[in-house]
C-alpha positions as a Python dict, from the first residue, in 0.01 Angstrom:
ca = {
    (1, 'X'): (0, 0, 0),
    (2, 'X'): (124, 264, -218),
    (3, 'X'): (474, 310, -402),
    (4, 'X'): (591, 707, -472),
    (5, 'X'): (844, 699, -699),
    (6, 'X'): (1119, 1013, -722),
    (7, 'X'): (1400, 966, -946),
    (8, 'X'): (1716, 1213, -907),
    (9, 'X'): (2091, 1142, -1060),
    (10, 'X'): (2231, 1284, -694),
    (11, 'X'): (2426, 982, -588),
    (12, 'X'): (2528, 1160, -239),
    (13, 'X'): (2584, 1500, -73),
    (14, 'X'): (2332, 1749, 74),
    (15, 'X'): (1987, 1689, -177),
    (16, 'X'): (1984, 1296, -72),
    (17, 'X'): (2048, 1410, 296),
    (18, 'X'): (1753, 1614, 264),
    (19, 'X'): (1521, 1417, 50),
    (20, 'X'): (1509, 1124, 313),
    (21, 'X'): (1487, 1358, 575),
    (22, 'X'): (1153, 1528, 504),
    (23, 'X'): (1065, 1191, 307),
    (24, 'X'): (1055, 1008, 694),
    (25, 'X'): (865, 1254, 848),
    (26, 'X'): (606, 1230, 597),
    (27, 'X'): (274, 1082, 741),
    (28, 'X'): (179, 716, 644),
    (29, 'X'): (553, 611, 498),
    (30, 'X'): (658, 246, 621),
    (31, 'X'): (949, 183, 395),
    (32, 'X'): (1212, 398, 209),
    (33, 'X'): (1457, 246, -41),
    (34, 'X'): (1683, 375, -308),
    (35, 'X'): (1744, 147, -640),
    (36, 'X'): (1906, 320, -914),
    (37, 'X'): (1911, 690, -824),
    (38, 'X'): (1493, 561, -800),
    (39, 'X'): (1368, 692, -404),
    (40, 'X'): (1081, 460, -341),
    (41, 'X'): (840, 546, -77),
    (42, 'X'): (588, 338, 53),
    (43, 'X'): (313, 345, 238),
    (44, 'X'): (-81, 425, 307),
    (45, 'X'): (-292, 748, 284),
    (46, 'X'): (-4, 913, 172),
    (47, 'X'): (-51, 1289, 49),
    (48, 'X'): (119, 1228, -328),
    (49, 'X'): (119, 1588, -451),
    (50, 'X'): (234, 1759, -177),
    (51, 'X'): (557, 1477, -137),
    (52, 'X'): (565, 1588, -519),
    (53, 'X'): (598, 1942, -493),
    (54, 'X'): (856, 1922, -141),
    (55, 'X'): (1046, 1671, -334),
    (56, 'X'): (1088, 1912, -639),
    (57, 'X'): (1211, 2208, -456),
    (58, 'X'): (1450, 1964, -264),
    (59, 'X'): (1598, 1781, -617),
    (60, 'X'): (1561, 2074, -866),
    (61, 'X'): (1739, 2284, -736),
    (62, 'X'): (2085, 2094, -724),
    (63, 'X'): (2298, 2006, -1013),
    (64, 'X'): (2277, 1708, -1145),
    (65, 'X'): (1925, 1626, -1090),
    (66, 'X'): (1671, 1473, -1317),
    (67, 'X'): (1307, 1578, -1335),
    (68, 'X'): (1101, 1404, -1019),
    (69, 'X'): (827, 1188, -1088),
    (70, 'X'): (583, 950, -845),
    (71, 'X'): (340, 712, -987),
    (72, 'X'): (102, 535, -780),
    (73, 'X'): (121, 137, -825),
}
């Protein structure tokens, strides 16, 4: 199984809405958790660089958020 890893300092409002909505509909995710403004995503066969790129345009352009990033463990 595979853990994506997006990190964001949203702690609520209309980017975190939107980040685990397209995040769920995202083929091959079983489990979605958040730890410490950390969105982990896991699953199999899942398509890392486009989650990447959907994630940035979701998280950059708010205030407050950090850089995304997703590592593959």
């Amino acid at each position: 199984m595979e853990d994506l890893r997006f990190q964001y300092g949203v702690t609520g409002g209309e980017a975190k809405k939107k980040a685990f909505a397209y995040i769920y509909k995202c083929k091959g995710v079983r489990d979605v958790s958040l730890e410490n403004c950390i969105l982990i995503v896991r699953g199999e066969g899942l398509d890392e660089d486009k989650m990447r790129r959907k994630m940035d345009k979701i998280l950059s352009s708010n205030p407050g958020c950090l850089s995304c990033f997703s590592s593959s463990g």
